[in-house]
N, C-alpha and C positions, 0 to 999 in steps of 0.2 A: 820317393822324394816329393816335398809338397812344397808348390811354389810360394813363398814369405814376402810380403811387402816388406819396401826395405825406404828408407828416408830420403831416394832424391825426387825430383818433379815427372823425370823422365821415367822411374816406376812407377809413380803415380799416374801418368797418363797413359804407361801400354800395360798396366796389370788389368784393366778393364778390359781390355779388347782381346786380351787372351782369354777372359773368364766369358767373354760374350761367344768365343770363337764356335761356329755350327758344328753341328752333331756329327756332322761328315769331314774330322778334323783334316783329312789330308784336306781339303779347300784350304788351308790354311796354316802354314807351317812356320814356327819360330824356331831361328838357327843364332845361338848363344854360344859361349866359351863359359868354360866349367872354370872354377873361379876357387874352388880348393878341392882338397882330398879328398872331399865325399863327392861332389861333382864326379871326380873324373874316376871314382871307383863307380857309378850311377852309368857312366860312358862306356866303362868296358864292359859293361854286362847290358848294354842296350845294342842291338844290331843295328848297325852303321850308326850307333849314338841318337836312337831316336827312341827316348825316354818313354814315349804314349806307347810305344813296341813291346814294352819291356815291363809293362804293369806298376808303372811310378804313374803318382795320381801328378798331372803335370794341370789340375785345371781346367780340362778337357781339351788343352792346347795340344797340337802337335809340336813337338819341342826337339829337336835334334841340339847335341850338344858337343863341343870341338876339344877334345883333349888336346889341349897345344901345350909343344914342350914351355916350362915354366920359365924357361932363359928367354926364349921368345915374346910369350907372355908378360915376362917382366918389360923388357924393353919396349916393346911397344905400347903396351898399356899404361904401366909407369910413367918410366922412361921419359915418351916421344908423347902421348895421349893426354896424360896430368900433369908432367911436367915443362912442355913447350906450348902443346894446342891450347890447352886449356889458359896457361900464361897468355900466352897472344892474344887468344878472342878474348879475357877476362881484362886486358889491359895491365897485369898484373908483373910485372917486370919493371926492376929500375935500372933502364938502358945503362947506365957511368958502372956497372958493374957487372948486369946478368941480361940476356944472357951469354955463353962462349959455346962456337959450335966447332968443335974439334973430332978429332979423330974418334972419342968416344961415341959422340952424337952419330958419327955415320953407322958405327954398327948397330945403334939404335933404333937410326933409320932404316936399315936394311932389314930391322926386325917388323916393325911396323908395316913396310912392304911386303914382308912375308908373311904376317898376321894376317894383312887385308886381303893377300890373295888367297889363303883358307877359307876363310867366309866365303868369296867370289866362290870358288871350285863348289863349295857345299851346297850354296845355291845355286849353281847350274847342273847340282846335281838334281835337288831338290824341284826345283822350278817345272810344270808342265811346258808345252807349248804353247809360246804366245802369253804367259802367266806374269803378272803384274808381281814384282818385288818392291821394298817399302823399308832401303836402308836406315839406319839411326844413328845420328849422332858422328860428333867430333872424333870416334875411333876408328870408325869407319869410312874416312873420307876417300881412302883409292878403290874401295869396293866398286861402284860404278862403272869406272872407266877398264877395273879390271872384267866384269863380269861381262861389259856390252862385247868386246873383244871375245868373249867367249860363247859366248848366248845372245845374237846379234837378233832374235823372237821377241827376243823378253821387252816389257816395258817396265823402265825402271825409275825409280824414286828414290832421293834422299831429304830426309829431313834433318836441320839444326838444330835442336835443343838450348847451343849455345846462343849468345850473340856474337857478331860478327865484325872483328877489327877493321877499324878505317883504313887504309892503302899505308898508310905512312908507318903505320906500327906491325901493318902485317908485313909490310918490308922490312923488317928484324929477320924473320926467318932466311934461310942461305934461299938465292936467286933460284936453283932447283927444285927446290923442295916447298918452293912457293906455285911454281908452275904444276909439279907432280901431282899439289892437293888441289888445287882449282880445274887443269886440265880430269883429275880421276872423277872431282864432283860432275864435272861438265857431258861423262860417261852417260848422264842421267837424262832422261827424259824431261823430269821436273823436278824443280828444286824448291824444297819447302821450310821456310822461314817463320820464327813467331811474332815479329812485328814487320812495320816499313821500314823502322829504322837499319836492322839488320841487314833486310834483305838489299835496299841501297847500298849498305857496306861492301856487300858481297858483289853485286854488282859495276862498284868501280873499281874493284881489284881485279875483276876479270877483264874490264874492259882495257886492262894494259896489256891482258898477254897477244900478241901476234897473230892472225886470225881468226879472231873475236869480234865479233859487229855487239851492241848491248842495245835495246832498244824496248821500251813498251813491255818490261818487266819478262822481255824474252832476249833468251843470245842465242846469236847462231856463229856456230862454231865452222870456221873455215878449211880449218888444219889443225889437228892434233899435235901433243905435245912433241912427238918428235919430228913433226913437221908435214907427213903424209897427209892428203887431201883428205877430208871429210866427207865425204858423199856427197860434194856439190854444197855442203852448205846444210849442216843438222841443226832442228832449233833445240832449244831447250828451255819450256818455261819454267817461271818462277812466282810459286804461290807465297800468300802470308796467311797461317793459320793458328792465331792467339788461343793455345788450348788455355782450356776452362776445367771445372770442377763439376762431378755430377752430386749437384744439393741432394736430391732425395737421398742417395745413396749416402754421401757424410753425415746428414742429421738421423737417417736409420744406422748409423754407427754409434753417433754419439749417442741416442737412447740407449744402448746395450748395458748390460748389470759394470764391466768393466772398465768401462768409461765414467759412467756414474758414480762408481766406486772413487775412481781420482780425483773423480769432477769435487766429492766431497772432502778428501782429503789435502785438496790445495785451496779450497773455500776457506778449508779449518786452519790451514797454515796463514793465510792472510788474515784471518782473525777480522774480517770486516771492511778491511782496508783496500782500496782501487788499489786496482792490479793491472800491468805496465806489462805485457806478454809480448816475450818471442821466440818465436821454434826455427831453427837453422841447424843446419849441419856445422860443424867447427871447422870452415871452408873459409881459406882465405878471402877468396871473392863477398863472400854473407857480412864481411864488416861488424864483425859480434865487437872488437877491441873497441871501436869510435860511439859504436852505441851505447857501451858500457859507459863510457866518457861522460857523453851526451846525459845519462842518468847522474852520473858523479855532478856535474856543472848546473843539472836541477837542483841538485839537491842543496847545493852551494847556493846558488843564486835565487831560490825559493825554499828559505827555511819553513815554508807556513806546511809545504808539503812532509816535513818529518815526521816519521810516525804515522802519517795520512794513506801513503803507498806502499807498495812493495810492487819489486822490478823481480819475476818471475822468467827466468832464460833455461828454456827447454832445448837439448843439445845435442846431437848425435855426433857420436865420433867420426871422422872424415878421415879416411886415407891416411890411416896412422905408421903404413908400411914408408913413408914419407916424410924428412926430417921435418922440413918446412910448416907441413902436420901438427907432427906431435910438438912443434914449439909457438906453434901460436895455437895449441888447445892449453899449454901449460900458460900461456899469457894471459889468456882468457880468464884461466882458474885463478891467477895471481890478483888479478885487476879484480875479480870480483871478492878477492878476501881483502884486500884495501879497502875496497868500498865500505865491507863492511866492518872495519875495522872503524873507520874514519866516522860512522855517523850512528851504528849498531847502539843499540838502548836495552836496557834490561829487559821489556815487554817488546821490542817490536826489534827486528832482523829486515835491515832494507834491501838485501838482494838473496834469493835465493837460486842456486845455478845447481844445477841438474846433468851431467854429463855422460847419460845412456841412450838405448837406444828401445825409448818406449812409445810407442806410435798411441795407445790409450789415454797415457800420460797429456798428449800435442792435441790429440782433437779435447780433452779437457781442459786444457790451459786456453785454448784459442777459444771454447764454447767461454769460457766466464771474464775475458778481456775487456778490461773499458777501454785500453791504447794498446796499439799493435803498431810493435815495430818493426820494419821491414827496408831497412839502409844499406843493403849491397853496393859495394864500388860499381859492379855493375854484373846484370844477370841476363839469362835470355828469358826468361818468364819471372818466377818465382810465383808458381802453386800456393805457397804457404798466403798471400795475402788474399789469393782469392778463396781459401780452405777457409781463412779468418772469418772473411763477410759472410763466407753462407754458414758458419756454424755459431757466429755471434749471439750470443742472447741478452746480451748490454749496450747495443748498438756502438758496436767499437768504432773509437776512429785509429785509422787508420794513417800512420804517419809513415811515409813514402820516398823512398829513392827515387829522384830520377832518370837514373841510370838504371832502375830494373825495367825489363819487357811492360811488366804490367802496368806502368805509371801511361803507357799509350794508350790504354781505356779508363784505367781507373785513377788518373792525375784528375779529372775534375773535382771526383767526389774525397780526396784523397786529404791531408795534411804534405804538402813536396818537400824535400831537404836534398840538398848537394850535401852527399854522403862524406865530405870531406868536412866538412864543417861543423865540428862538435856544439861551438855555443850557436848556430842556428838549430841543430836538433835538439839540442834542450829547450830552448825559445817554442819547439812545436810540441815537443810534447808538453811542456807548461799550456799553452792553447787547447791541444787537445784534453784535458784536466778540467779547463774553465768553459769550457764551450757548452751552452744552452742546448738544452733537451732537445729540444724543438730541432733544432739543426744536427744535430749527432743522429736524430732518427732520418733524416731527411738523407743527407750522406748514407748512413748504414741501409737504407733502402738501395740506392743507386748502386753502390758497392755489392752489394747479394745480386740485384740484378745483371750487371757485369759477369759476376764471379761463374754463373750460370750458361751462360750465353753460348758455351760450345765446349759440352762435354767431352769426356775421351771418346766414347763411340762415335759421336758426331763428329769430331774433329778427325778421328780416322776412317771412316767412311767418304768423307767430303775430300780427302787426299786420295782413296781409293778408285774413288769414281771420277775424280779428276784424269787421274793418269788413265783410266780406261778409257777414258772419251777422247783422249788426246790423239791426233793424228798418228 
């Protein structure tokens, strides 16, 4: 088995640190769920599922891998993970109808607590004495609190990938299940966030549960969820760590023969013409439909640009096991044959949409970008804008959500839109179009230098050593 980069932000920042991982892999072990049939034929022929055991090139990772039954697996992952967490921190729910938590949801839920507590059990299986753990992500939000109940040595960590819903929206979820994932995060030594904004969020939802003090980016936890004391009083800090991109390592990609290759064949498809790039997964949150729009209402509202551009949407399929999924990928696909229906010319094709899954493809469309667009409803980072700046060789600008992570360092140098507003994103990217050399380099500097600022090593080192210094 050989570990694949795969299209979201959150493998983009830990494929590094598994490829970094020292020669002496047990220092360092990554505990995964096997994610189809070769997976989990890979698990039964690794002793206790631990791939590096079993002569799978895993990256020089140590990699144990969890065969969970697939009903399990579904529900929580699906189910409870993509279909409610992700809703709620994404803001992504229209309360007058979704969502209804009924009698399905709980068996859902009881999967999802059974999921988390497999992870827990593998790393206390896994975990030396006294050894630093380094959870991830919106799936694993009861792992903590399950693990510290088990491994009460351990120093433990979770990080967000997501961003994190205000009090009032994260009050949709049922009154339990709101307590369950804050009390399980609260498990945690340190909690790690990728902006302020976030981690504030998260912060005033905890500050309502009952035995909760919140103070100075620390909580100290009075009494657990079911109400037993807390050892007098455990703190819990709370970091924010805006990962970054490692430039050297993207621009020593994009030289490679198979990048270069794309880079040439989508030069030759735009035929000379400014090129309008974005690379998104077909994720509801990514806002590919409003940005389509936003190019439609260009095009409308500045005839002079026809024939001048091409809107180049690089796409990877998303959670297609998902209705929700596959019909706003077939939205996407629909909107873009409109477009080009509506304004398409013998010689020149104004949108070209791409809907694979080719990572050569995305650092060549991002290296050749004059505008890059990046308008999520709302995201906890979004990689792809800072992938943009350090791979740019057109000093793109940059036109920007405010609702994503990254607009918290890179809104100065940035184009902003309120991702809701289709004729304000065409308004910006027409600007970005007309905008003087002189300042598109000036931006495109600031933007690379941002983009840079805390690699994945860096940024998982600086959370590792965090939590080891901590009391």
């Amino acid at each position: 088995m050989l570990l694949r980069r795969g299209a979201g932000g959150l493998v983009s920042g830990l494929g590094q640190a598994a490829a970094d991982a020292p020669p002496d892999a047990d220092r360092l072990v990554w505990v995964c769920a096997a994610l189809g049939d070769a997976d989990r034929r890979a698990a039964s022929r690794a002793p206790g599922g631990r791939l590096d055991r079993a002569g799978f090139d895993t990256g020089r990772a140590a990699v144990r891998i969890l065969d969970i039954d697939q009903e399990i697996f579904d529900r929580a992952y699906n189910a409870v993970a993509n279909r409610v967490l992700w809703f709620v921190q994404h803001l992504l729910y229209a309360p007058a109808s979704q969502p209804v938590f009924g009698a399905r949801f709980r068996q859902d839920w009881a999967a999802y607590q059974a999921y988390n507590a497999m992870f827990a059990e593998a790393l206390a299986q896994e975990a030396a004495p006294g050894a630093c753990v380094l959870v991830q992500d919106y799936h694993l939000m009861l792992v903590p609190g399950q693990l510290r109940r088990m491994r009460p040595d351990l120093r433990i960590a979770h990080f967000s990938h997501t961003p994190w819903a205000p009090p009032d929206y994260f009050r949709i979820l049922p009154d339990d299940v709101q307590a369950q994932l804050l009390h399980g995060l609260l498990g945690a030594d340190r909690l790690g966030f990728l902006t302020d904004a976030w981690a504030d969020a998260f912060e005033r939802c905890a500050e309502a549960l009952p035995g909760v003090a919140v103070h100075d980016r620390q909580v100290r936890v009075l009494a657990r969820a079911d109400g037993v004391e807390a050892d007098g009083g455990r703190l819990v800090r709370i970091g924010v760590h805006p990962l970054g991109v490692d430039v050297g390592e993207l621009r020593d990609r994009a030289a490679q023969a198979d990048v270069a290759g794309r880079a040439a064949e989508l030069a030759a498809l735009a035929g000379g013409r400014r090129l309008i790039v974005r690379v998104d997964r077909t994720e509801l949150s990514k806002n590919i439909v409003r940005g389509l729009l936003a190019y439609r209402e260009l095009l409308r509202a500045q005839p002079r640009w026809r024939g001048q551009v091409m809107h180049l949407v690089c796409a990877y399929p998303s959670r297609h096991n998902l209705p929700e999924y596959r019909e706003y990928t077939q939205a996407v696909r629909r909107l873009a044959a409109e477009i080009n229906d509506e304004f398409a010319e013998d010689d020149w094709c104004p949108l070209h949409l791409e809907v694979t899954d080719d990572y050569p493809r995305s650092i060549a469309a991002l290296s050749l970008a004059e505008v890059l667009v990046v308008n999520p409803v709302r995201d906890g980072m979004n990689l792809v804008a800072k992938e943009g700046a350090a791979l740019s060789r057109r000093d793109a600008v940059l036109v920007l959500s405010r609702e994503a992570g990254a607009y918290a360092e890179m809104g100065g140098a940035a184009l902003v839109v309120n991702p809701f507003d289709v004729q304000a994103t065409a308004v910006a990217l027409h600007t970005a179009l007309i905008m003087p050399a002189a300042e598109r380099r000036r931006r495109a500097a600031e933007l690379a230098a941002v983009a840079g600022r805390l690699p994945p090593r860096v940024w998982f080192t600086d959370q590792l050593a965090a939590l080891a210094a901590a009391p």
